[in-house]
LUMMARDO-49582 format. One record per residue (C-alpha): x, y, z; residue in three letters. Coordinates in Angstrom, 1 decimal. Layout:
N
<pt <X; Y; Z>; "Ala">
...
***
This chain:
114
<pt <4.7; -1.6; -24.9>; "Unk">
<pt <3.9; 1.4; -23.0>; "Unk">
<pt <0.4; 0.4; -21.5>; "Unk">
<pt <1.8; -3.5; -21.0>; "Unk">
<pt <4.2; -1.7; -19.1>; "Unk">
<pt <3.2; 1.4; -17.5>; "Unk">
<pt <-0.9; 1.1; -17.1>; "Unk">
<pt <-1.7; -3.0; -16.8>; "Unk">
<pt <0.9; -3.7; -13.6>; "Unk">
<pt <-0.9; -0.4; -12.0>; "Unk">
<pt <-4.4; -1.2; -13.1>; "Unk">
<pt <-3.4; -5.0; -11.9>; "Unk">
<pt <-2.9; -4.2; -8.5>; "Unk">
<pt <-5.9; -1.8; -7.9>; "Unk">
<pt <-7.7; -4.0; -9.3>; "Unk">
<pt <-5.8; -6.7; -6.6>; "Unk">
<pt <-7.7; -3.9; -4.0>; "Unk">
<pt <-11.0; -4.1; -5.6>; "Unk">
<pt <-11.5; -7.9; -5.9>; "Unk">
<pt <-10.1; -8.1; -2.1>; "Unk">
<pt <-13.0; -5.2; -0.7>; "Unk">
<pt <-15.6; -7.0; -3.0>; "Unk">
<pt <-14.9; -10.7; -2.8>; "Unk">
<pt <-13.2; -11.1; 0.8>; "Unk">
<pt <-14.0; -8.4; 2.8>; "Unk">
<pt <-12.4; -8.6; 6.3>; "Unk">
<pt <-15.0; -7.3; 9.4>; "Unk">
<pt <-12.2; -4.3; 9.9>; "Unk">
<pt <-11.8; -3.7; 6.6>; "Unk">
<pt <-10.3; -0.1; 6.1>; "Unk">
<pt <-12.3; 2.2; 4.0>; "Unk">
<pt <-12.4; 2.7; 0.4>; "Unk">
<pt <-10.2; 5.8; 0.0>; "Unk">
<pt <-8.3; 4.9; 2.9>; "Unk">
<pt <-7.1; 1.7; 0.8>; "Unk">
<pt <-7.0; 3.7; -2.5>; "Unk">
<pt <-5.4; 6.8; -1.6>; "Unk">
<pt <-2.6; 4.4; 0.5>; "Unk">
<pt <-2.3; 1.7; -2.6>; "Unk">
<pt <-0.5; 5.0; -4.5>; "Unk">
<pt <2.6; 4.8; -2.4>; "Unk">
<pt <2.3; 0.7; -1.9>; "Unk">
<pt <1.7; 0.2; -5.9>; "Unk">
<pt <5.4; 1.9; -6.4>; "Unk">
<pt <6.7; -0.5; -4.0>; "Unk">
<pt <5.6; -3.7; -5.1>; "Unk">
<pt <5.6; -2.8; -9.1>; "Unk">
<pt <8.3; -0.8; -9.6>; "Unk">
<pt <10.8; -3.5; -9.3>; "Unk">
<pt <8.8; -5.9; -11.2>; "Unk">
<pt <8.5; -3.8; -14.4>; "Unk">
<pt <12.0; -4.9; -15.0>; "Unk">
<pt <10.9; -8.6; -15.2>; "Unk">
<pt <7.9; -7.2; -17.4>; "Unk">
<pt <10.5; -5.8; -19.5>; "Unk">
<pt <12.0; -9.1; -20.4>; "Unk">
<pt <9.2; -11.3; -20.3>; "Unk">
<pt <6.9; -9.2; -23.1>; "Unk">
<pt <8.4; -10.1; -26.1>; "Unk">
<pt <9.4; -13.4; -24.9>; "Unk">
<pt <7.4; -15.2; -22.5>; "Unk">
<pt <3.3; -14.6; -22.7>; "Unk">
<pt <3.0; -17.2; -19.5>; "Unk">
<pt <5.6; -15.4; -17.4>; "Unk">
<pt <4.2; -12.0; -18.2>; "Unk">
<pt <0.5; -13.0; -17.0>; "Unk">
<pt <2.1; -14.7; -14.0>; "Unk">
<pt <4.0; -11.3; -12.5>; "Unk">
<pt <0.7; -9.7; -12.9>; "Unk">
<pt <-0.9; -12.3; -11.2>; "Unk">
<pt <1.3; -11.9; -8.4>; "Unk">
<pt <0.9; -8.1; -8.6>; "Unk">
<pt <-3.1; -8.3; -8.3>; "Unk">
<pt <-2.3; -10.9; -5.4>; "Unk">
<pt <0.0; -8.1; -3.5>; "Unk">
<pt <-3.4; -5.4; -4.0>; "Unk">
<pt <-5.5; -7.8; -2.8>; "Unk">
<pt <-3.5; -9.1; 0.4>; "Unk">
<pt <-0.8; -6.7; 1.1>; "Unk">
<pt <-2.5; -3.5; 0.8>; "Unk">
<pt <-5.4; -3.7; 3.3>; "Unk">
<pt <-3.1; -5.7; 6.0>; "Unk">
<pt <-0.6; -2.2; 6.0>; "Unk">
<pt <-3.3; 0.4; 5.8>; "Unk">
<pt <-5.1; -1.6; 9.1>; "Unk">
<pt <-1.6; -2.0; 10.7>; "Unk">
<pt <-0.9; 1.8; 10.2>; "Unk">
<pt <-4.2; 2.6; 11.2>; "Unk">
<pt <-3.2; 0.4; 14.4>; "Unk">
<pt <-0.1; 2.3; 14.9>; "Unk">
<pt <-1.6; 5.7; 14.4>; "Unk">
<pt <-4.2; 5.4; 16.8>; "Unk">
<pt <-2.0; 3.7; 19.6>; "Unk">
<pt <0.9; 6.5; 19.0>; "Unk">
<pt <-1.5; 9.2; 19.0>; "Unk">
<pt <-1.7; 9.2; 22.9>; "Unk">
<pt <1.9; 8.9; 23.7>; "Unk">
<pt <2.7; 11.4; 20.7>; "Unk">
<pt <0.5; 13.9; 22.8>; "Unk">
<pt <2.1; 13.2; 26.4>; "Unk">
<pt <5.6; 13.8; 25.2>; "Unk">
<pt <4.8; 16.8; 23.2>; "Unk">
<pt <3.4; 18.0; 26.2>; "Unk">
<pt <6.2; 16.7; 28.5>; "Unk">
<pt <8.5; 18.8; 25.9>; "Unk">
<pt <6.4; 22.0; 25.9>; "Unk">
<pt <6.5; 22.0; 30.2>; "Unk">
<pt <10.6; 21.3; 30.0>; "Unk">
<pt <10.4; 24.3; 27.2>; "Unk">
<pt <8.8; 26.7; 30.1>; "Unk">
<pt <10.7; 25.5; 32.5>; "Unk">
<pt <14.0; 26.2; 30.6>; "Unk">
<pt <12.9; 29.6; 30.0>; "Unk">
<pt <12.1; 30.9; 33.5>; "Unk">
***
């Protein structure tokens, strides 16, 4: 019960990352540990709330069991690379402006101080 619920959905959605790097790559496809290391915090997100539907459907619906972790593989291979290339997106437009208003901050700083 424990690796049904616990390891399979887990395994299922990394495995979601690998069949989408290897089968359909995109040309600005994030790299490999990017997508890994990111798929950590995602993986919580998407099966966290779906080991309660796990839960019920074990014992009592084979069918429904192998359909939530077909839709868990299909979050991994989907989901996961579109937010790792939009946050990459965000990060590197931020950065710039980040920088500016640090500095704009660090000038009104000095010129508080004298």
């Amino acid at each position: 019960m424990i690796l049904a619920l616990g390891v399979v959905p887990f395994g299922a959605y990394y495995l979601g990352v690998i069949i989408r790097k290897r089968v359909f790559p995109s040309p600005n496809s994030p790299k490999w540990l990017d997508q890994f290391l990111l798929a950590i915090p995602f993986s919580l997100i998407v099966v966290a709330p779906l080991i309660i539907v796990l839960r019920n459907t074990i014992s009592s619906s084979w069918p429904t069991y192998l359909l939530t972790i077909g839709i868990i593989i299909e979050h991994g291979m989907f989901m996961n690379e579109a937010v790792v290339a939009k946050l990459k997106e965000h990060l590197s437009d931020n950065k710039g402006s980040a920088l500016s208003e640090l500095g704009k901050y660090e000038q009104a700083q000095k010129a508080l101080e004298e």
